[in-house]
C-alpha positions, 0 to 999 in steps of 0.5 A: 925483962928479956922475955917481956920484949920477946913478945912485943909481936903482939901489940899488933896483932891483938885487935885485928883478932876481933876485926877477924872474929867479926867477920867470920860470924857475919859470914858463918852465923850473921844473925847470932853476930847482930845479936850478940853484938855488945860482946864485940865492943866489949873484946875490943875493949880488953884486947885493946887494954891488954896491948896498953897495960903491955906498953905501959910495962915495956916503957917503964923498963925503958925509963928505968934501964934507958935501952932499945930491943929490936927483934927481925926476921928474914923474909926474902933472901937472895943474892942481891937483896934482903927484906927483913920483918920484926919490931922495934921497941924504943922510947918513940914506939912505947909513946905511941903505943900508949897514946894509940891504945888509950885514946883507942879504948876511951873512944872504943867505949865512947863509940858502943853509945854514940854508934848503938842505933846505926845498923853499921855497928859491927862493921864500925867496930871491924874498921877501928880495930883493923886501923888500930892494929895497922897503927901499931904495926907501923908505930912499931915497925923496923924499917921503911918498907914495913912501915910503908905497908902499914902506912898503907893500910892505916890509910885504907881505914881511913878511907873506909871509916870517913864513908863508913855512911856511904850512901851520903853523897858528902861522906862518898866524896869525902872518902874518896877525895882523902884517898886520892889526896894521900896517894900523892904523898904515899907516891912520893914517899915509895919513891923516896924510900927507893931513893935511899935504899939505892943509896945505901942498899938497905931499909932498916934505920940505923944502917941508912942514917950511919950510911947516908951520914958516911955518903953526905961527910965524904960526898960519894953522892950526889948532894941534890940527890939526897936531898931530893929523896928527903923530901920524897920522904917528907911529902907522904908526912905532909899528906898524912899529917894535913900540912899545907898544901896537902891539908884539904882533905882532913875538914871533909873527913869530918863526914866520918862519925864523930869518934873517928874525927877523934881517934883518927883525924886528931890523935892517932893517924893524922900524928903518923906524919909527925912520927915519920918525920921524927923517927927519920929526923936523924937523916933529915938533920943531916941535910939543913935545906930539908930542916929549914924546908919542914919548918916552913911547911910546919910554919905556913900549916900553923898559920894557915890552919888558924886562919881558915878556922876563924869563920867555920860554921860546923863545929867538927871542920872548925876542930878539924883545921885547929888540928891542922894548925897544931899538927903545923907547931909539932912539924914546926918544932921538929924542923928546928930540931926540938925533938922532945918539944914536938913530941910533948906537943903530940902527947898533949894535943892527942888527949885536948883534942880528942876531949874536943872531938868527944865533947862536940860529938856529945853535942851532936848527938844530943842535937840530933834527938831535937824535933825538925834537926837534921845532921848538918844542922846539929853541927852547925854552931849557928843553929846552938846556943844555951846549951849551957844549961843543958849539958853541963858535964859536956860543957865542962869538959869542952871548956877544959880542952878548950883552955888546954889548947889555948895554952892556958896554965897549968892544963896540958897542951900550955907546957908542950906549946910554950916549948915551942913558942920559947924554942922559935926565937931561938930559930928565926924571929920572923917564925917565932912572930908567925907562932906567937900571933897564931897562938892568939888566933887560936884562943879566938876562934877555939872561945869563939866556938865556945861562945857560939855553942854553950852560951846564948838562947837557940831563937836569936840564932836563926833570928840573925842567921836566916835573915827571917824576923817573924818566924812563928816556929821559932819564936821561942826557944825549944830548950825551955827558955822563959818566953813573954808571948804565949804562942799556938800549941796547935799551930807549933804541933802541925808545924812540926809535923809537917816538917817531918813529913817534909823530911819523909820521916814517921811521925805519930801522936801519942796523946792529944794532951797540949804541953805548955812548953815553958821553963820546966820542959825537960820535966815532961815525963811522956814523949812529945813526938815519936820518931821511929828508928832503928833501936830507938822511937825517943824525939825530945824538944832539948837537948840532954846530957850524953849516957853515961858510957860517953860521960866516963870517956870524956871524963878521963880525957878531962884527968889526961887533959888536966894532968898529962902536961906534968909529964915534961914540965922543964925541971932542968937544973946545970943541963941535966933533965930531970923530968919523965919525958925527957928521961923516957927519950934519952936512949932514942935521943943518944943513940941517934944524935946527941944534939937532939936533946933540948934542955931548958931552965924555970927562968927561961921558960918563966920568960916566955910564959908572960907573954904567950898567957897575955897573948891568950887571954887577949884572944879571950878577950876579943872572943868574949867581946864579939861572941859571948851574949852580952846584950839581948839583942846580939845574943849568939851573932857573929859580929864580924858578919853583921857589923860589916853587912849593917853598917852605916858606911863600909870603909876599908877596915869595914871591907877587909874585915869582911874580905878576911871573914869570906876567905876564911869562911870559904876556907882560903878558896884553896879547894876551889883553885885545886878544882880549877886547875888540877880537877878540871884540868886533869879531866880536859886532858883525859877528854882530849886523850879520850878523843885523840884516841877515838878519833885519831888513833882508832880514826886511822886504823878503821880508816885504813881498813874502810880504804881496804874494804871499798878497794876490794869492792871495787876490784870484786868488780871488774873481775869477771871470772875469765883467765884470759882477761886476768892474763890480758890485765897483767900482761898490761901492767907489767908492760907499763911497769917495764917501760917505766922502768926503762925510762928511768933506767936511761935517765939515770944512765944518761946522767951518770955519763952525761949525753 
């Protein structure tokens, strides 16, 4: 067992092999690389399943024998100071490491199809296995310095995957509005760790939580002090993890490709705010104006997430801000100082989400197949619909991590969520109100996607969302919808082509033969129009189920979906826990702080479970009422919009619906408030810099010399090359000097003696 920790070093360093591999044959041998391209995704693959299978092993000897291995090494020794490398390997690494390397390898899988036709499909696989190895490395690091390194690192793959289409000019923006956002919580997080090595002169954990616990208890420090290097600390949490008010950038990383929006932006990267908060929560409890001040954040992120993805459009920016929300009730959960519950929501929202993410790039990439779809069409949700039919597997597997992140029983995210609902009366009930009625909010806007994407027919969502009423192309539905008007195959063919011509894409015939497009379209065994591109010259006029390399990834995050939540269910009897979970944390718990470990009964848990279900499936209920087809004529219409914008008289209700439906959709105009005072100002200051130091600065010194120049001029002259005129002029000055001075001289006699 000994032997097994002694070679934990290599959780992070086995998938940066792969990124290094690649690199070198797109350098030595580039052709045979492209070629043999497949083979990279299948070593990343089994490198990846080594680093789980490793991390599996490691814990359970960590549940069987609850203790902790931390192995270091000198880097830089002097007199003064000492900076230490090595690895940690406690029951919060082992979590995390299983959690990454799961999600990594389903995703690794997931990608070799969804990325199969993009030119960018090595340096795809480069950038995820340099991310995951920097997520091991931090998950797994000692000490605050080390940790900032990787914290680093795992930011600049961030930035390369969100533009990994940089010649986008969202994606190029996006990236980069990620970077800067991050950078003002990665400065404030360097500070802090500075902070509290002055404090205690040392980076490693356990030495700053027993020092700081000895400074705060005999106050040798200064308590603001403290406090203020805490918070430094907790500000590059709330950049990472999009809590609020640094939350702006994760609904533009959506630009990145869909598997990055579910390795990264929902399970693995965005977690690593909640992993620093709870690896240094045994400092932060020490300080309760910092647990109050993380609960708000979490609390306001929670709610306002929730809200702002009530009216979003694009079905990976409404998934990214229920990220936001659910990242909100593990930080929440963390200020009140429910460690395990914080840590239970992470494990089950890593998988429900990255199932969600999956499923919607399944759908897109089905959408995009479709004859005259760009990308920012097939992931608008207005532009979907009865894809039910189409997809059932998709569908499926969407709807099942729809109800697990709604807390429905007995799926994952309802066992962690429940927990923190429950532990938030015991908190504050102003919170536990906040919490409670965002858990409705999201079951409404989580089915309202739902209703939105799989069910109704395509021709009654552009119908209502275009404001067109006749529109011959869409007229009927594309996806075999049994129509009662025939209309012009000919007409439908040119229009087509037409669009794609528009669009400067080729287009080809490859019969002249007329399909008549009914009930039985999907049976059309020859091709209706060819797009060429890369890998791939297939156009179809449905969408289609995903391969089956995609399917299986979805499926097993379906299991996880259904069967991870089992892991901490509260089987807790006289104070002693019984379940996995909290067997697993005990050693991090008792080594730590005591006080940490959260038990719970069935009769207490049974209590809140009542209310949160009925609060569910209330949402549900709106959902269904406003989202889901019922009648023909209001198939797929988002009735909040149209009862607002077609009815008879607008009272006030009427106006406040709408106020809330264009402040959500417009994404609580915070991005525009950032833009008017922090982008615009910030250039304002650097044009009047910019122009003070050309025109004043640079104004005085080339003012200076003109001065000198012209006076040169000027005494060039009057010379004329004679001594005896120089001898004359000087003479003559000195003359006048001396009388001067004379006269001064006998003023200040005459004062001094008064005459």
């Amino acid at each position: 067992m000994e032997q097994t920790y002694q070679y934990a070093w290599i959780i992070p360093f086995l998938p940066i092999a792969v990124s290094i591999l690649i690199g070198l044959g797109l350098l030595v041998f580039p052709t045979t690389t492209k070629k043999l391209r497949r083979i990279w995704a299948f070593q990343s693959v089994l490198l990846l399943s080594i680093v789980m299978l490793f991390s599996m092993n490691l814990s359970i000897q960590q549940i069987n024998r609850n203790f902790m291995y931390q192995h270091v090494w000198s880097w830089i020794i002097n007199s003064n100071f000492c900076l230490e490398f090595g690895y940690l390997i406690d029951p919060l690494s082992t979590i995390m490491s299983i959690l990454i390397s799961t999600v990594g390898i389903l995703v690794l899988i997931y990608s070799d199809n969804y990325m199969s036709h993009d030119q960018g499909y090595l340096r795809f696989f480069c950038y995820i296995n340099f991310f995951s190895s920097s997520m091991f490395g931090l998950v797994t690091s000692p000490n605050l310095i080390q940790i900032y390194i990787f914290w680093e690192l795992v930011g600049i793959c961030s930035y390369l995957l969100i533009g990994f289409w940089f010649t986008r000019p969202l994606a190029a923006n996006a990236c980069q509005k990620a970077f800067v956002t991050n950078r003002v919580g990665d400065f404030g997080l360097l500070l802090g760790i500075l902070g509290f090595y002055w404090v205690s002169g040392s980076f490693e954990f356990i030495d700053l939580f027993k020092i700081s616990n000895n400074f705060i208890y005999k106050n040798e420090v200064h308590f603001l002090f403290i406090t203020l290097c805490a918070i430094l600390l907790f500000a590059g949490a709330v950049a990472k993890s999009a809590q609020f008010p640094l939350h702006i950038w994760l609904p533009d990383a959506m630009e990145g490709p869909t598997p990055i929006s579910a390795l990264i932006h929902a399970a693995t990267m965005v977690a690593a705010g909640i992993f620093l908060v709870a690896r240094l929560l045994p400092l932060f409890i020490l300080i309760p104006f910092i647990m109050n001040f993380i609960s708000l954040i979490g609390i306001l992120t929670v709610f306002l997430g929730a809200t702002l993805a009530l009216a979003q459009k694009d079905i990976k920016i409404g998934l990214a801000y229920s990220t936001m929300s659910q990242l909100g009730y593990m930080m929440l959960a963390l200020g009140m100082g429910s460690y395990r519950s914080a840590l239970f929501h992470l494990i089950t929202h890593a998988y429900s989400k990255a199932l969600l993410f999956l499923g919607s790039g399944s759908i897109i990439h089905s959408m995009e197949t479709i004859v005259g779809y760009s990308p920012k069409k097939s992931q608008n949700m207005a532009l979907m619909g009865g894809l039910i039919k189409h997809v059932p597997i998709t569908k499926t597997s969407f709807f099942l991590g729809t109800l697990s992140l709604c807390g429905i029983p007995p799926l994952a995210c309802f066992w962690s969520k429940d927990e923190i609902l429950n532990d938030s009366w015991l908190y504050s009930p102003i919170f536990a109100i906040i919490a409670w009625s965002t858990a409705g909010l999201t079951t409404f806007y989580m089915f309202r996607i739902y209703f939105l994407t799989f069910e109704g027919h395509l021709n009654a969502n552009f119908k209502n969302y275009s404001g067109k009423k006749n529109i011959p192309f869409y007229s009927i539905s594309l996806w075999g919808k049994e129509r009662s008007k025939r209309i012009n195959s000919h007409f439908f063919l040119l229009t087509l082509l037409k669009r794609k011509m528009n669009n400067n894409e080729n287009t080809s015939f490859l019969s002249k033969k007329i399909y008549r497009l009914d009930k039985n379209v999907r049976k059309i065994t020859e091709p209706f129009i060819t797009i060429t591109s890369f890998e791939t010259n297939k156009s179809y006029l449905y969408p289609y189920e995903s391969d089956n390399t995609m399917l299986f990834s979805i499926l097993v995050l379906v299991f996880f979906t259904l069967f991870v939540g089992f892991l901490g269910i509260p089987l807790n009897q006289e104070g002693t826990t019984l379940d996995i979970l909290s067997k697993w944390l005990i050693p991090y718990i008792n080594l730590l702080h005591p006080n940490l470990n959260n038990s719970m009964d069935w009769y207490e848990f049974a209590k809140g479970v009542v209310f949160s279900v009925s609060i569910a499936y209330f949402g549900i209920l709106i959902a269904s009422f406003l989202y889901k087809p019922v009648y023909s004529s209001l198939q797929n219409l988002d009735l909040i919009n149209f009862f607002v914008k077609t009815g008879p008289k607008r009272n006030f209700s009427d106006k406040m619906i709408n106020g809330l439906y264009v402040w959500s959709y417009n994404r609580g105009y915070i991005d525009s408030l950032y833009a008017t005072f922090l982008t615009r100002g910030i250039r304002a200051l650097a044009e009047f810099t910019d122009f003070f130091d050309r025109r004043v600065i640079d104004g005085i010194t080339n003012g200076v010399g003109i001065i000198s120049f012209f006076v040169g001029e000027g005494i060039k002259s009057v010379g004329g090359g004679r001594i005896s005129s120089y001898l004359f002029l000087y003479l003559s000055y000195v003359s006048i000097f001396l009388f001067f001075f004379y006269f001064l001289l006998l003023e200040s006699i005459r004062k001094i003696f008064d005459f």
